[in-house]
Structures are given as C-alpha cells and as structure tokens.
One Martini backbone bead per residue (centre of mass of N, CA, C, O) as a GRO file, in nm:
protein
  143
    1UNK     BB    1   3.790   4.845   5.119
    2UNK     BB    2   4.030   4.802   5.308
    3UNK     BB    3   3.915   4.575   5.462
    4UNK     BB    4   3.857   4.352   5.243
    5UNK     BB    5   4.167   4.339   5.180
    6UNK     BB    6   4.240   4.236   5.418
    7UNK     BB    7   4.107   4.017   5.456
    8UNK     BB    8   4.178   3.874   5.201
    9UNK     BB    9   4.478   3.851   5.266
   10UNK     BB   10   4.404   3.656   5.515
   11UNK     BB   11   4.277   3.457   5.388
   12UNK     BB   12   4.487   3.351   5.171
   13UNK     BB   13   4.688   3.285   5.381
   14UNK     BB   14   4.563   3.055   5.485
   15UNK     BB   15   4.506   2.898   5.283
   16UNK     BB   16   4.818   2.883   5.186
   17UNK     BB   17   4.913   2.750   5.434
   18UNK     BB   18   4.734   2.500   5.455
   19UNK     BB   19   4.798   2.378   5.189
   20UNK     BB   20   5.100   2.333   5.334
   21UNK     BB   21   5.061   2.163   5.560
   22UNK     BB   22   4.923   1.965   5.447
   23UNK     BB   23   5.132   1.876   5.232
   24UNK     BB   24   5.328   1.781   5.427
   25UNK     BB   25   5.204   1.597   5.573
   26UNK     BB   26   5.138   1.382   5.269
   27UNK     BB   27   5.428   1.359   5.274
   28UNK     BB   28   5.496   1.253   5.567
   29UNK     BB   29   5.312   0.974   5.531
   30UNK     BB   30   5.425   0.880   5.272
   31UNK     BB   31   5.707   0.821   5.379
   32UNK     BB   32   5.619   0.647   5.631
   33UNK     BB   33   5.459   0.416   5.453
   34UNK     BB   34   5.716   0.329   5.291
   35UNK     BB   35   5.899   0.237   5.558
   36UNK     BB   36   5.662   0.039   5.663
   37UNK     BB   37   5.686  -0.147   5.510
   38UNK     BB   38   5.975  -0.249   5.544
   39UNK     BB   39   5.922  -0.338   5.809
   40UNK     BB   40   5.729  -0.546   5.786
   41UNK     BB   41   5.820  -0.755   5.618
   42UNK     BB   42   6.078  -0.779   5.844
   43UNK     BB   43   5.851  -0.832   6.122
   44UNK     BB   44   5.518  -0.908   5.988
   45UNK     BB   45   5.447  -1.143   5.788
   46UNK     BB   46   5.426  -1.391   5.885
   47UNK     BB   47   5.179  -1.380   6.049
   48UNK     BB   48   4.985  -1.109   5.890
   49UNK     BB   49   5.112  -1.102   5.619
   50UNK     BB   50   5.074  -0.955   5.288
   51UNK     BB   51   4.750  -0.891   5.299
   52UNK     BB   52   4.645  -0.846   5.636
   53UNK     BB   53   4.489  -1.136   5.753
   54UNK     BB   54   4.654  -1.330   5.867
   55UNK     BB   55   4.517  -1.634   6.101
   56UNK     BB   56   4.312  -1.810   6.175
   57UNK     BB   57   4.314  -1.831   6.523
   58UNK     BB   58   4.629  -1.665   6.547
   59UNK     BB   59   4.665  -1.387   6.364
   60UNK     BB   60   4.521  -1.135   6.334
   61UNK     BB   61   4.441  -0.899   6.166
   62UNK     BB   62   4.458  -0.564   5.956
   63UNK     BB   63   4.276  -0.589   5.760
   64UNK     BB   64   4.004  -0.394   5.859
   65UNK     BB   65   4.041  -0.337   6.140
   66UNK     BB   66   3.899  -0.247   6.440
   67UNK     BB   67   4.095  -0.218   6.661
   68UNK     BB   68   4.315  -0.004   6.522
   69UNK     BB   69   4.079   0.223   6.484
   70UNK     BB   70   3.959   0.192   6.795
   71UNK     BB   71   4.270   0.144   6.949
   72UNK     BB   72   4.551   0.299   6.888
   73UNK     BB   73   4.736   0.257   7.173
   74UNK     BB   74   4.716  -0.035   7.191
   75UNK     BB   75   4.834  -0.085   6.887
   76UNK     BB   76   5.095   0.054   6.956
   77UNK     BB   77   5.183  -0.106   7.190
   78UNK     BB   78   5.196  -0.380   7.049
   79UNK     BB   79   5.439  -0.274   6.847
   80UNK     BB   80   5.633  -0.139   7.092
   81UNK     BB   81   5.593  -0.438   7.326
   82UNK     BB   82   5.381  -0.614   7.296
   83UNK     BB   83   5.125  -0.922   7.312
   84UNK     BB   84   4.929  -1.048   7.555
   85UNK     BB   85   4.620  -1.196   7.492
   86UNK     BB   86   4.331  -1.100   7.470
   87UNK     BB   87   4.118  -1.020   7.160
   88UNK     BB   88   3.947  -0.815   6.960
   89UNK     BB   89   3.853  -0.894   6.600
   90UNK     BB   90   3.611  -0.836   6.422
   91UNK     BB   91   3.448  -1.065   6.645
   92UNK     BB   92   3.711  -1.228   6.705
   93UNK     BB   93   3.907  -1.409   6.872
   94UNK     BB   94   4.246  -1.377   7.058
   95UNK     BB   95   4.517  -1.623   7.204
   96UNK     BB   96   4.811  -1.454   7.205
   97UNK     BB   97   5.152  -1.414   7.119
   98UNK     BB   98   5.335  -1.081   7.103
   99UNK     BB   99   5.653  -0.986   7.031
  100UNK     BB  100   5.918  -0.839   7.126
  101UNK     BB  101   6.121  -0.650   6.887
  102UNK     BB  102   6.255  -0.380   6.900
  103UNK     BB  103   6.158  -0.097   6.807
  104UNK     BB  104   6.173   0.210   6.726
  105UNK     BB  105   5.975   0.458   6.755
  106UNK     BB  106   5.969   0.532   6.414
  107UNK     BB  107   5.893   0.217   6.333
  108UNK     BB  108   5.622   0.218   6.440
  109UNK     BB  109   5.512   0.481   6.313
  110UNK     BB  110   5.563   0.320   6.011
  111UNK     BB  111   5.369   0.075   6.098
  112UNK     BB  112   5.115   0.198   6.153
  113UNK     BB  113   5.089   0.399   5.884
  114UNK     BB  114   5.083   0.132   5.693
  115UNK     BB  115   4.835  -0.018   5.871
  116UNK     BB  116   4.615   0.220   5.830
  117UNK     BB  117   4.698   0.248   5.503
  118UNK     BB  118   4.564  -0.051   5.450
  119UNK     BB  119   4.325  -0.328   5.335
  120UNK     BB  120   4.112  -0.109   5.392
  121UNK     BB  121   4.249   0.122   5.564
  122UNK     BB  122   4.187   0.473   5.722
  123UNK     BB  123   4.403   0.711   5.833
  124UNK     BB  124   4.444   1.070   5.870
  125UNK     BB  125   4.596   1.052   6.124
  126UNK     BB  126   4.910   1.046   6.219
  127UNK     BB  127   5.189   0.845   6.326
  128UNK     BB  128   5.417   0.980   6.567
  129UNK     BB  129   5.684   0.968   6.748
  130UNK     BB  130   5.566   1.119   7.005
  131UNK     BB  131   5.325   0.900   7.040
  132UNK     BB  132   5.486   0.682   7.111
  133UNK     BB  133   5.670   0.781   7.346
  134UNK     BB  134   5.381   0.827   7.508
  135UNK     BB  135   5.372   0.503   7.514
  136UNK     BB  136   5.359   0.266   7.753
  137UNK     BB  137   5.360  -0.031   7.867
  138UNK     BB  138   5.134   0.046   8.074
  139UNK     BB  139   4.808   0.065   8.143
  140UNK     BB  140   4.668   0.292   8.239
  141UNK     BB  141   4.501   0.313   8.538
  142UNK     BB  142   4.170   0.466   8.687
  143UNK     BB  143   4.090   0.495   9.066
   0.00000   0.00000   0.00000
C-alpha cells in the first residue's frame, strides 16, 4: 500500500510538472508569435505579402509552405542572414535575392515562429534564441 503511494505521488507530480512545462511553452510561444508578427509587418509583408502567399515566379509563399517546415536551419539562415539563389517551394522554383535585415537573434527567432505558426503551417516545436544563435552563416558541407 505504501509503495502505491508513493507510486501515485511520482506519477501526480511528474504530471503536474508536465503540465506546467508545457504551459509555460505556450505561454511563451504564443509570446513569441505575437512579437513576430510585429516584425514580420515592419519587415517582411511588403515581398511576402500580409496573407504570406508571396508573388507568384518572384517571392516565394510563406503560407502552406513546404520549404520552412521541412527546411527548418535553412529557413532560419535566410531569415537571419538573407539568401541568393534558387529554391523549391512546394514545387515551383524561385530564383531571387532575399536581403540581410540586419534582424536581432530574437527577432528572428519571433518571426520564425509567427511563420511557421500561421497561414495554414503549424510547427509544435518552438524556435528559440540559442537554436538561431547556433546557425551559421554558412551551410557546414560534411567531407
């Protein structure tokens, strides 16, 4: 009986914690994603629009978008330091130049999660300061 006790006060309180964990996520998600959009307004609407469908043959969509939720490091490099050259996004090739904003590792990291959280894309995973401050410049080649 004592074991089951204690069992049970294991179980409740792991629970207990979990449940305040994960509040505190999406506390801090939801956070998140409404600073990004604050960014995203003054820095990204006017290429990929205010529904983040993009420009059809010249600025990529954001909204359903295959690329950033299969692509995650990539889609934050181009956002924290732009990006030249071609790209797939659900299926159709875009080959233009996206400028380097000059944007804050959080601001990044804000308007990540306010895209990747919006128009239709849905990403549980959160995107964090130190996950942006961990990519690079350049993409490591493996030799």
């Amino acid at each position: 009986m004592i074991k089951l006790g204690i069992f049970s006060c294991f179980i409740f309180s792991y629970l207990g914690w979990t449940a305040f964990y994960f509040q505190d996520q999406d506390e801090a998600l939801k956070a998140s994603i409404k600073r990004g959009q604050e960014v995203y307004q003054d820095y990204c609407i006017s290429c990929h629009l205010a529904n983040g469908e993009g420009v059809d043959g010249t600025f990529p969509p954001l909204a359903k978008s295959d690329f950033l939720l299969k692509k995650r490091e990539e889609s934050i490099r181009a956002v924290k330091y732009g990006m030249n050259g071609e790209i797939i996004v659900n299926k159709k090739t875009y080959n233009s130049t996206m400028t380097n904003l000059g944007l804050y590792d959080d601001e990044v990291a804000d308007i990540m999660n306010y895209i990747l959280n919006s128009w239709g894309n849905k990403s549980k995973k959160m995107v964090t300061e130190e996950e942006v401050k961990a990519v690079s410049k350049e993409e490591e080649k493996s030799s």
